[in-house]
C-alpha positions in Angstrom: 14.7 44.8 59.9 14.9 46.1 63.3 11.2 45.8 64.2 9.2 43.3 66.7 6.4 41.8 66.8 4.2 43.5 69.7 1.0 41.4 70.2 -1.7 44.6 70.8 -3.9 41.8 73.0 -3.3 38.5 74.3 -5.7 36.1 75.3 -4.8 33.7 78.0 -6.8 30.3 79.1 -4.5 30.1 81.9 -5.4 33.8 83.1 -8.7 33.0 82.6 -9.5 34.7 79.5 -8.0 38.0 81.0 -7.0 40.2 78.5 -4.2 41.6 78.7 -3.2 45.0 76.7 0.7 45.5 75.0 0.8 49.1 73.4 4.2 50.7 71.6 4.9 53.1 69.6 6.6 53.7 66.0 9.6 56.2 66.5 8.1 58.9 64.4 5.0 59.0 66.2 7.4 59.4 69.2 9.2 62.4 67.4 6.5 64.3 66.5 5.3 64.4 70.2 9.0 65.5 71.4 8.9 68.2 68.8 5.7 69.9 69.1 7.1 69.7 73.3 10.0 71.4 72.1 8.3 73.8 69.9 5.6 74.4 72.9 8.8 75.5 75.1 11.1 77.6 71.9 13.5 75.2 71.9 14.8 73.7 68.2 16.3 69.9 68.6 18.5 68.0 66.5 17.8 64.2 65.3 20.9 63.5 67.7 18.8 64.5 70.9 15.3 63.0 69.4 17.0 59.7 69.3 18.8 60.2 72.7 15.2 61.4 74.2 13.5 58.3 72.7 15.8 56.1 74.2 15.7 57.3 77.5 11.7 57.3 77.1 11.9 53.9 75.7 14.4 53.2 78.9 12.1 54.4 81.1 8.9 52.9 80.2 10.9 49.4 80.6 11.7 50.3 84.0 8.3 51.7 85.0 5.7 50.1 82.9 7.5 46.8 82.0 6.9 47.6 78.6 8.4 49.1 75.8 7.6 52.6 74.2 8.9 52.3 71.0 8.0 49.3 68.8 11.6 50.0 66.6 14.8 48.6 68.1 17.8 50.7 69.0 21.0 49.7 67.5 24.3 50.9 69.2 26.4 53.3 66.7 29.3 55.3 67.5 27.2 58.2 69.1 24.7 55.8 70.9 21.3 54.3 70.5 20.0 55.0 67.1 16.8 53.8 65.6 18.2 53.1 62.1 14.5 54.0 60.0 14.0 57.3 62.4 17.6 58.0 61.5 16.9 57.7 57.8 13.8 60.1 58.2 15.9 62.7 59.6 19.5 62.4 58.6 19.0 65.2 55.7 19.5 67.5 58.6 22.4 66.3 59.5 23.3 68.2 63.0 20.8 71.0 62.3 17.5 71.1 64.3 14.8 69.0 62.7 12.2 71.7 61.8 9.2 69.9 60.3 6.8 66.9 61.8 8.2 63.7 60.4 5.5 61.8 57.8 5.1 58.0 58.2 3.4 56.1 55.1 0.0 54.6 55.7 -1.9 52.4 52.5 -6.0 53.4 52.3 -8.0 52.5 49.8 -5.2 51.0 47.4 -3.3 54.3 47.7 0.0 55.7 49.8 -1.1 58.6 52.1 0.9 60.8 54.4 0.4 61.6 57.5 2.1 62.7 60.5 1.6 60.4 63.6 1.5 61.2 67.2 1.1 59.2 70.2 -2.3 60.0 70.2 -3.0 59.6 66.9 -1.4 55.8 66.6 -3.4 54.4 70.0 -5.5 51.7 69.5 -6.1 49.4 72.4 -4.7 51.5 75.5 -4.4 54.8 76.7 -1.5 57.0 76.0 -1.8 58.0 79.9 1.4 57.0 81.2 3.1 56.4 77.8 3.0 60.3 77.3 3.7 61.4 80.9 7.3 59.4 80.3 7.6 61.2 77.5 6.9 64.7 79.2 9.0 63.8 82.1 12.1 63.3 79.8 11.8 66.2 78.1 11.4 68.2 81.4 14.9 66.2 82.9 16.8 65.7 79.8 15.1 68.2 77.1 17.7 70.9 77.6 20.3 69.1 77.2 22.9 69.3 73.5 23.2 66.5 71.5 26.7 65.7 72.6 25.7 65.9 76.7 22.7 63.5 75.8 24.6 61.2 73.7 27.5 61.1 77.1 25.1 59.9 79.2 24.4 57.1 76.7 28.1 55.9 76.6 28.4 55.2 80.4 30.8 52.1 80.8 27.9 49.7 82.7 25.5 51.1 80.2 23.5 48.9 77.8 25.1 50.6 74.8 28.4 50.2 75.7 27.9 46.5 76.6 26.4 46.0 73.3 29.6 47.9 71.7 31.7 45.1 73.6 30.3 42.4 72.5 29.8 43.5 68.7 26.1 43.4 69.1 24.0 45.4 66.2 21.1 46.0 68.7 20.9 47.0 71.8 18.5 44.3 73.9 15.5 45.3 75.8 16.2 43.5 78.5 19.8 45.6 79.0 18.2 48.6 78.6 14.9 48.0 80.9 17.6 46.2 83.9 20.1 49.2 83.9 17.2 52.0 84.0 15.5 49.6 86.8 19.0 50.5 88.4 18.6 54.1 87.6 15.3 54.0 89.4 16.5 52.5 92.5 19.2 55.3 93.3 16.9 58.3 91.6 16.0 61.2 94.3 
């Protein structure tokens, strides 16, 4: 289904009952915080560039943090990384700009209500701190950029998309994606 499991706390006998705290993200909750940045700044983005900008948040966490920002796995389609149940939120818009908060589903009380998730709004164990300063970062380096420019710098040859392309992989592994933006890291200015 494209999800995985992401243990929110993890006791250890061997660490000595340390806790230790795992936090990520569902992809709308993700969307919503890249839209009201780009709304913030008067700029209108397409579901192309939110899945571009939530990969290379999702990259970057890996790199940084060790840990992942989005709980949903990227799958490597013609125009990149896509996160198949974000695409199916937003694909009514086709290449237009996305132009309303995306609603997740949420069960209370025996009955389905909307609501429209943030970063902030989905922690539970750990701080959005650094989670959210990734996610400002990229918007600051890569929010400008078109759909098509984004979606380029996903298709570099050594890149974790195209190797999953190569070998016919659906999804794009973690560990691909967190070892090429460690890379990215190392030559970075």
């Amino acid at each position: 289904m494209g999800y995985r499991e992401v243990p929110k706390v993890y006791f250890s006998a061997l660490e000595n009952m340390r806790i230790l705290m795992y936090m990520a993200f569902l992809a709308t909750a993700i969307t919503n915080d890249f839209l009201q940045l780009a709304e913030q700044d008067g700029r209108p983005l397409t579901q192309m560039q939110i899945q571009k900008l939530i990969y290379f948040s999702h990259g970057w966490s890996l790199a940084l943090n060790d840990q992942p920002l989005s709980i949903e796995r990227f799958e490597a389609w013609d125009y990149g990384p896509v996160i198949r149940r974000l695409w199916e939120r937003l694909r009514r818009y086709g290449s237009k700009p996305v132009t309303e908060l995306v609603c997740d589903y949420a069960l209370v009380n025996g009955k389905f209500k909307t609501f429209h998730p943030t970063m902030e709004t989905s922690k539970t164990v750990t701080s959005i701190g650094t989670s959210m300063d990734i996610v400002r970062t990229v918007w600051r380096k890569y929010g400008h950029f078109s759909a098509i420019e984004l979606s380029e710098l996903t298709h570099i040859p050594e890149g974790p998309w195209a190797a999953a392309r190569k070998s016919g992989e659906p999804y794009i592994p973690d560990r691909s994606i967190k070892k090429y933006f460690s890379t990215l890291r190392k030559v970075a200015p």
